[in-house]
C-alpha positions in Angstrom: 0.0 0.0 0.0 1.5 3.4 -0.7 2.1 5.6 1.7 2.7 9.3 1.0 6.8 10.4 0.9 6.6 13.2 3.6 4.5 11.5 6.2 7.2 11.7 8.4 5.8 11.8 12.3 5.7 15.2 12.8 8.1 15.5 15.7 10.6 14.1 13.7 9.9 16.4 10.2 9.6 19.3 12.4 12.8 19.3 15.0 14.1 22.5 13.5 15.0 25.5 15.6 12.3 27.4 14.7 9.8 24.9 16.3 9.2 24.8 20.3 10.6 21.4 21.5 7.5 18.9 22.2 4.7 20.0 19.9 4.0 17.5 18.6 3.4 14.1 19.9 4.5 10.8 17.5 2.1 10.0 15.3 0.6 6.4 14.6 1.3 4.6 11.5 -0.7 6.4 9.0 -0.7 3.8 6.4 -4.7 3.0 4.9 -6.7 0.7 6.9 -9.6 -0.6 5.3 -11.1 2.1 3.6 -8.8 4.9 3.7 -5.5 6.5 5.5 -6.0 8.7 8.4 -5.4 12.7 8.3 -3.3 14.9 10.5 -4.3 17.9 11.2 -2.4 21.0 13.3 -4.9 22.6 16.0 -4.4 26.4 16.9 -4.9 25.9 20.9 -4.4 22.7 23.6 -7.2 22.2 25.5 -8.1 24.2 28.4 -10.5 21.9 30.3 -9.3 18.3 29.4 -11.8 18.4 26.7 -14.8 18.6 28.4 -17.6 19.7 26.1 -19.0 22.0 29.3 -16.3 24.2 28.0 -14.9 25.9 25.2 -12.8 22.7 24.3 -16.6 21.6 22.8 -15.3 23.5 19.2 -12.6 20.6 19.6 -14.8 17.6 19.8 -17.3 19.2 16.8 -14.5 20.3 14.8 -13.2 16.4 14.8 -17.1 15.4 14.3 -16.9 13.0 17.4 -19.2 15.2 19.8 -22.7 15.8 18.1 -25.9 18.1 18.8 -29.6 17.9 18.4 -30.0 20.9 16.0 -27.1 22.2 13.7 -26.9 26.1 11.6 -26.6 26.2 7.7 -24.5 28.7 5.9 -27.3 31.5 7.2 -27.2 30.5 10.6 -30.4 28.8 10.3 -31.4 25.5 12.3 -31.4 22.2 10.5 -31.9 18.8 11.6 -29.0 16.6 13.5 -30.0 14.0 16.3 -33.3 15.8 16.5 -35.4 15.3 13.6 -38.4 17.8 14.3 -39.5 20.3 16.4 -42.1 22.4 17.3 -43.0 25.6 19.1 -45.5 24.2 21.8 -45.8 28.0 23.3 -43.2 30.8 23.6 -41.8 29.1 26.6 -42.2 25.4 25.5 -40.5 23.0 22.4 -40.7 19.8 21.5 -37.8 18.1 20.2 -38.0 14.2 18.0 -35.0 12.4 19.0 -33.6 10.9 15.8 -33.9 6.8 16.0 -31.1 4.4 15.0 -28.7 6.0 16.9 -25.5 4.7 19.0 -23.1 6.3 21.3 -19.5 5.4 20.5 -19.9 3.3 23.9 -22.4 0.8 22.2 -25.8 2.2 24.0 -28.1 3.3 21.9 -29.5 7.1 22.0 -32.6 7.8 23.9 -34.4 10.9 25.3 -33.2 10.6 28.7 -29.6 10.6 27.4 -30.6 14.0 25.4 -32.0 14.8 29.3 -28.8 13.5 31.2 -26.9 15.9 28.8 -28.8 19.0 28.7 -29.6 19.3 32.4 -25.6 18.9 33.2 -25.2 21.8 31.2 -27.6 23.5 32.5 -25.9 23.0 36.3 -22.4 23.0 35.6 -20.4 26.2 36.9 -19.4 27.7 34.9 -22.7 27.4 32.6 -22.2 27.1 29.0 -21.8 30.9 27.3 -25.0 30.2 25.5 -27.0 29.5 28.3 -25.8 33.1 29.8 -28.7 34.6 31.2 -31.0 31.4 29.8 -33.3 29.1 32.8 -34.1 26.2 31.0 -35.3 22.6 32.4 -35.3 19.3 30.1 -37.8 16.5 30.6 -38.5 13.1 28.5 -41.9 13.4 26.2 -42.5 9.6 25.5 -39.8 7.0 24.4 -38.8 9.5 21.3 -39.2 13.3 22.2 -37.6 15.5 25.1 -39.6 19.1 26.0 -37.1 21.7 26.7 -38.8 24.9 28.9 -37.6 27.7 29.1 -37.9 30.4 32.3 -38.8 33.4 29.7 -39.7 33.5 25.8 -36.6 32.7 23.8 -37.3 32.0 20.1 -33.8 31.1 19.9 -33.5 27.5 21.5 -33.4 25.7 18.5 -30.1 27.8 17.7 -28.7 27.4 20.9 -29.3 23.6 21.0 -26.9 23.9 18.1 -24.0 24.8 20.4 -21.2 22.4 20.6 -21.5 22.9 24.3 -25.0 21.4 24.4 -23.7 18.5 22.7 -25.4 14.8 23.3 -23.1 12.1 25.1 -23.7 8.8 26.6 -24.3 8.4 30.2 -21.1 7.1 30.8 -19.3 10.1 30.1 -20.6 12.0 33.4 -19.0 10.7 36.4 -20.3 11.2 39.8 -17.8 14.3 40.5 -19.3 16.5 37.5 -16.1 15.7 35.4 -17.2 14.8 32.1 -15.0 12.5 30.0 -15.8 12.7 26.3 -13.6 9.2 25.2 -15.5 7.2 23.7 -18.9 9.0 24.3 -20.2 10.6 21.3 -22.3 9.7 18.2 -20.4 10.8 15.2 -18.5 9.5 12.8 -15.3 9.7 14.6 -14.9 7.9 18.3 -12.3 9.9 20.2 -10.1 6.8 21.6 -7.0 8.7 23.1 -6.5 12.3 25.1 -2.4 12.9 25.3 -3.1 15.6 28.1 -2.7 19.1 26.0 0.4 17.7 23.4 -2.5 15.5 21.3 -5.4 13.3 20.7 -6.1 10.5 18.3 -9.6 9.6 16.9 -10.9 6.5 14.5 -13.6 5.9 12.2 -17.0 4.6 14.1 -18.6 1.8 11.9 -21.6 2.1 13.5 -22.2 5.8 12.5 -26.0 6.3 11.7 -25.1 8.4 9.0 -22.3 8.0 6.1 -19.5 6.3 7.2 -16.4 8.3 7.6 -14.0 8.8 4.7 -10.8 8.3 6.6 -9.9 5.8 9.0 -9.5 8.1 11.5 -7.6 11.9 12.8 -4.8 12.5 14.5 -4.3 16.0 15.9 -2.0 17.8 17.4 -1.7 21.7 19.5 0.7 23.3 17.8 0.6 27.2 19.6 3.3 28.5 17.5 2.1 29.5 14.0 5.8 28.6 12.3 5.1 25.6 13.2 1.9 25.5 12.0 2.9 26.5 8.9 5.9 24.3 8.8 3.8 21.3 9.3 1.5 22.4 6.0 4.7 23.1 4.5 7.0 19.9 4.7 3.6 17.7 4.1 3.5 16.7 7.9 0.0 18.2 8.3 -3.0 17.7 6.4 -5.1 20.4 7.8 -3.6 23.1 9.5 -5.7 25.8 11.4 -5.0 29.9 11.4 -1.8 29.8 9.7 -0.6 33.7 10.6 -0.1 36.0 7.5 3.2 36.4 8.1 3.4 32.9 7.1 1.3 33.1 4.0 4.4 34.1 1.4 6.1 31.0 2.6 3.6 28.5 1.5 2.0 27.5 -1.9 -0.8 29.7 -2.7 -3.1 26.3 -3.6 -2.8 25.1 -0.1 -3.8 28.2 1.9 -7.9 29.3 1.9 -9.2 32.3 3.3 -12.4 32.0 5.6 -14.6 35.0 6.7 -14.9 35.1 10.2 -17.4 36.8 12.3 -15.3 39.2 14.0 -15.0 42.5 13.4 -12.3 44.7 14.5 -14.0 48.1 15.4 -13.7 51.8 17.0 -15.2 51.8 20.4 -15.8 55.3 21.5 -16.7 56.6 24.8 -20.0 58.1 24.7 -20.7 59.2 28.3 -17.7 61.3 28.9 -14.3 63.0 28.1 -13.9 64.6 24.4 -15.9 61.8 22.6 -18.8 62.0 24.3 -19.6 65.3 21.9 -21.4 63.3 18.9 -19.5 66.0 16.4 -16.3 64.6 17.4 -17.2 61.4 17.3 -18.3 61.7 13.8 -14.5 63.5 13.1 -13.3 60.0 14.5 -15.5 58.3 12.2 -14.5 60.4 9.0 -11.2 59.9 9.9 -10.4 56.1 10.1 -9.2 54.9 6.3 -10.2 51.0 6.1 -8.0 50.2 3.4 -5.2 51.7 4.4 -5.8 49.0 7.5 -6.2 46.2 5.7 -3.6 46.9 3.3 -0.7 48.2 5.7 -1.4 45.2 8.9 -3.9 42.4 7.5 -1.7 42.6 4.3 -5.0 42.8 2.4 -6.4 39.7 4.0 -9.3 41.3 5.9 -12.6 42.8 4.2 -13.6 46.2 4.9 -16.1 46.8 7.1 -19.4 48.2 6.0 -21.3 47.1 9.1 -20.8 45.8 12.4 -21.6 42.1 10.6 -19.4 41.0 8.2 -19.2 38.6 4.9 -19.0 35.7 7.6 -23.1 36.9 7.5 -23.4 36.8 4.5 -27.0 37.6 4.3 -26.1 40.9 6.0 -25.2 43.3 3.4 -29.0 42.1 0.8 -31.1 43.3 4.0 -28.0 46.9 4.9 -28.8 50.1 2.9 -27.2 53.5 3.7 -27.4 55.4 6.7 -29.7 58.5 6.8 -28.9 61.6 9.2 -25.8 61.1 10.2 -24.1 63.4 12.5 -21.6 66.2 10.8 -18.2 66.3 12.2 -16.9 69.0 14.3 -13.4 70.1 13.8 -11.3 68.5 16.6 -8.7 71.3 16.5 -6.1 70.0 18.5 -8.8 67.5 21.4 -6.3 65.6 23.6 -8.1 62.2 23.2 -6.6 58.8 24.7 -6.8 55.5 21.9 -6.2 52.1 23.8 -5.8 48.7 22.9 -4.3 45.0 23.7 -1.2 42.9 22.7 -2.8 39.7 22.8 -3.7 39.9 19.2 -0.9 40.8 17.5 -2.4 43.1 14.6 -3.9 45.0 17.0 -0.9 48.0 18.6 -0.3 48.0 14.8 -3.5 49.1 13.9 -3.3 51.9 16.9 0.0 53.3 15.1 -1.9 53.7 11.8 -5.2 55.1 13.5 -3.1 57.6 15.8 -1.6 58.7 12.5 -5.1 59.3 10.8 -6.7 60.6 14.0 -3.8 62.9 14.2 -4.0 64.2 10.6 -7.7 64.8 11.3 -6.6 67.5 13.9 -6.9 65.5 17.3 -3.8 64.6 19.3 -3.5 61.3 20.6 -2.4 59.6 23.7 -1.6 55.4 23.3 -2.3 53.1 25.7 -1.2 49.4 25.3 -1.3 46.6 28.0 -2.0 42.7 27.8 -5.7 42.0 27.7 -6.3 41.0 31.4 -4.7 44.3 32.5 -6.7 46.3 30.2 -10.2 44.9 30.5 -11.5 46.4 33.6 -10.5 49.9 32.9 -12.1 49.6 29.6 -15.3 48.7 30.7 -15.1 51.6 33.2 -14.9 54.0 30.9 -11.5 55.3 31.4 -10.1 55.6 27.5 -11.9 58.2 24.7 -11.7 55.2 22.1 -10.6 51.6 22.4 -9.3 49.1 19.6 -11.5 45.9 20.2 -11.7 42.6 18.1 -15.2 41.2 18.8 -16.9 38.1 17.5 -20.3 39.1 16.6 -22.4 36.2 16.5 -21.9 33.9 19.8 -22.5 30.4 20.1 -26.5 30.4 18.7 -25.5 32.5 15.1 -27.2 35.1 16.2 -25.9 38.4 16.4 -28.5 40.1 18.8 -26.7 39.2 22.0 -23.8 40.8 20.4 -25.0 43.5 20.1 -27.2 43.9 23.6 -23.8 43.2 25.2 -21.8 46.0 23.6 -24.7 48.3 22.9 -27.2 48.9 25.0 -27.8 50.4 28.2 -27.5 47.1 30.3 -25.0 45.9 28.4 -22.5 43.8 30.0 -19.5 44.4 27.7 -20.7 48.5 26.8 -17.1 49.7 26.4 -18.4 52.9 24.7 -20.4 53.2 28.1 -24.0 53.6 24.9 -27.7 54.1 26.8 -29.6 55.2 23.9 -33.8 54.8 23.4 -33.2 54.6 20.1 -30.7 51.6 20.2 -32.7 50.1 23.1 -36.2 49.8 21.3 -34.6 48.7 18.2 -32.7 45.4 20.1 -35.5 44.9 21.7 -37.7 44.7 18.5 -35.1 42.1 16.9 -34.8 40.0 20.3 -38.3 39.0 20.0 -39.0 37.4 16.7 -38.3 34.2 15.2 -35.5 33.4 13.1 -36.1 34.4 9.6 -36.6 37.3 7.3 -38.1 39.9 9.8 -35.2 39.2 12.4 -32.6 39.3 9.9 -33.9 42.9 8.6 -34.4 44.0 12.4 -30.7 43.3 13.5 -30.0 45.3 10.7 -32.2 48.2 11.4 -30.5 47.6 15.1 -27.0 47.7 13.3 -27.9 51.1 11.4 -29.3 52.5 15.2 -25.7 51.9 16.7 -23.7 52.9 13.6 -25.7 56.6 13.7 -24.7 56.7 17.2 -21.1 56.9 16.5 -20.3 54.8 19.2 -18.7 52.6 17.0 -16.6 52.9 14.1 -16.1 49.4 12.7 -12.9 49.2 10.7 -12.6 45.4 8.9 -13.8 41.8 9.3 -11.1 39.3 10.4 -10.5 36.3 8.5 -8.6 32.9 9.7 -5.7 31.5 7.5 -6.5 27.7 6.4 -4.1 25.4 5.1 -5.0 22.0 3.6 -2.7 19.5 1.8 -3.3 18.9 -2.2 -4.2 15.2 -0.3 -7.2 16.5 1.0 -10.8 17.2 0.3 -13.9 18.3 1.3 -12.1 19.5 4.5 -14.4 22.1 5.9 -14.4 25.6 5.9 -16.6 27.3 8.7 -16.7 30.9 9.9 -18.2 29.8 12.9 -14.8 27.5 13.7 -17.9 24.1 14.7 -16.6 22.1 11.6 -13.2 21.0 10.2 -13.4 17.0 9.6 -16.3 15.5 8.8 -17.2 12.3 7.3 -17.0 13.6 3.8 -13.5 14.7 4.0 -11.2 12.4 2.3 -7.3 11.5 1.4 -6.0 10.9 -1.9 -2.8 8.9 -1.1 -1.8 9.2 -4.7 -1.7 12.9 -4.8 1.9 14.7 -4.2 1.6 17.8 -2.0 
């Protein structure tokens, strides 16, 4: 059987000085078995919570298609089917929810409603809860041998999105032990069982043969944490990787144009600007601020052109966005800053970002203000932000949380009890219009109400979005259908496949 030339194990292909000693754990033999060879792919981040899906390690288990939910988004964040089949509205605080039949746990047990139960309710009491149950009372009972009711403490026409969240995903009973730890090996219902956890260096997954849906491509993944993004890229380079996640753009030159894809993500990198008090909270100024900022000169100078310009707060990554956004009417004229002493913070977590401060001093400063910078590691930056203490603050924000909505989003950042208001915003106008877009269904109408709420908080000024972020992905000329998912839920699925006879 062949076996590809440079599937070396990557600790051995990769023990250059530029890599950090022990990133990569030996690989298995990756020769075919049965029905195809197994793929390697180089993950961003290790695990922060041993892979419990209680946590944000859940993205893990659903991007290697081993962890699975009752309800999954399409491409417009809209519900579809998964290991529910139906469900219904019953009331606005009551759904119904058919448990798909046929199904088997990884362990051998088969999938009932008081697994879907078990599940759900240890979500719903672990502490931390699950981000998407922020704010969210909700109790989970059996309806018959095929059917679970889910109840909710106050209307929330999202639950079919949220019971889309890789943190609500459905695991056998034998994953929850009797100390709240949850232990995903060997647990799920995909098409990959999850067999080995190497602590936060690796973990190793096979094919399930007993998958209620297609069978998997590839006999199984093998991935490894790789922090450092020369490695990363090293590993796509040299043919040790498959599938390598956010390769950094300083890596892009370095690598075959065919093997690196571009994917929107839903994260915009915006202007916060303090609205309550100091210079900024004069709405002329802010709009100087606003007439100031040159997008492309951003996305040319730090993303190196691999960012899209922001026209909204919501981004290609939405793609319905921009068919329901039209141009905002009475916008407020700028005042002439004439020399306003303004202070412009930001973080060095994210690389890009004290970068982008340098070029936005520069165009705040040619628009006549005179800026002070202030740039500090996240966690020593956060609070004072949120106080209030800076006249504009450099922020990279996802905008669409765990449910692919973006009205939490926005009620976070933007409205008077929002829990993340850096630009410290209490407007009626912004309030009424969240408000109105919180309470409807998913479709059509809410889509053009987030919008409307979008145009609200853009005539505000309190924002000034500058671009929409995009992640880096590099596949192999072996691979296909690999995924490609704004949202970061899918990577591997069944469908992706190796062609051991391709050179890459």
């Amino acid at each position: 059987m062949f076996r590809h030339p440079l599937r070396l194990s990557l600790p051995i292909a990769l023990a250059a000085p530029l890599l950090l000693a022990g990133c990569f754990d030996e690989q298995p033999d990756t020769s075919s078995t049965e029905s195809g060879e197994r793929i390697s792919v180089a993950m961003l981040q290790p695990p922060r919570s041993g892979l419990t899906p209680l946590s944000d390690d859940a993205f893990k288990l659903s991007r290697w298609s081993t962890a699975e939910t009752l309800i999954r988004l399409d491409a417009s964040s809209d519900p579809q089917p998964f290991l529910a089949t139906e469900w219904e509205q019953l009331d606005p605080k009551t759904w119904r929810f058919v448990i798909r039949d046929g199904v088997e746990f990884h362990d051998g047990t088969p999938l009932t409603p008081s697994d879907v139960v078990n599940s759900l309710t240890a979500a719903t009491q672990a502490a931390p809860k699950p981000r998407i149950l922020d704010g969210v009372n909700m109790t989970i009972e059996a309806d018959g041998d095929n059917a679970v009711i889910v109840r909710t403490e106050k209307d929330d026409p999202l639950i079919p999105n949220r019971l889309s969240s890789p943190q609500l995903a459905v695991l056998a009973a034998s994953a929850y032990g009797e100390d709240g730890r949850v232990n995903p090996i060997e647990a799920g219902t995909g098409p990959f069982v999850l067999k080995e956890i190497n602590g936060t260096t690796s973990a190793r997954l096979d094919r399930f043969d007993d998958y209620w849906g297609e069978p998997a491509a590839v006999a199984g993944i093998d991935a490894d944490y790789v922090p450092d993004g020369t490695a990363r890229a090293a590993a796509l380079r040299t043919g040790t990787a498959d599938v390598v996640e956010a390769i950094p753009v300083s890596q892009v030159a370095l690598l075959d144009p065919d093997l690196v894809f571009e994917v929107p993500m839903p994260r915009t990198n915006t202007l916060y600007l303090n609205t309550e008090s100091g210079p900024m909270s004069d709405p002329g100024l802010r709009a100087a601020a606003r007439e100031a900022v040159n997008r492309p000169a951003i996305v040319n100078t730090v993303y190196e052109g691999r960012a899209d310009i922001a026209e909204g707060l919501l981004g290609p990554a939405l793609a319905w966005a921009s068919d329901y956004r039209t141009p905002i009417e009475d916008r407020t004229a700028p005042t002439a800053p004439n020399g306003t002493e303004i202070t412009l913070a930001t973080f060095t977590d994210r690389a890009e970002l004290p970068e982008v401060a340098v070029l936005l001093e520069q165009q705040l400063t040619q628009a006549g203000f005179s800026v002070n910078q202030e740039v500090r590691e996240y966690a020593h930056i956060e609070a004072d932000a949120l106080a209030g203490e800076f006249d504009a603050f450099i922020l990279s924000r996802a905008t669409v949380l765990d449910s692919g909505d973006p009205v939490a989003y926005m009620f976070s950042d933007f409205a008077c009890a929002g829990s993340f208001n850096i630009a410290q915003l209490c407007d009626p106008a912004v309030d009424e219009a969240l408000t109105n877009a919180a309470v409807l269904p998913t479709g059509d109408d809410r889509r053009q109400a987030i919008i409307d709420a979008e145009a609200a908080i853009l005539r505000t000024d309190a924002a000034i979005p500058m671009l929409h972020e995009r992640v880096i992905q590099g596949e192999s000329a072996r691979v296909t259908n690999a995924e490609r998912d704004p949202r970061e839920r899918m990577l591997i699925t069944e469908k992706t496949s190796i062609d051991a006879d391709s050179d890459s």
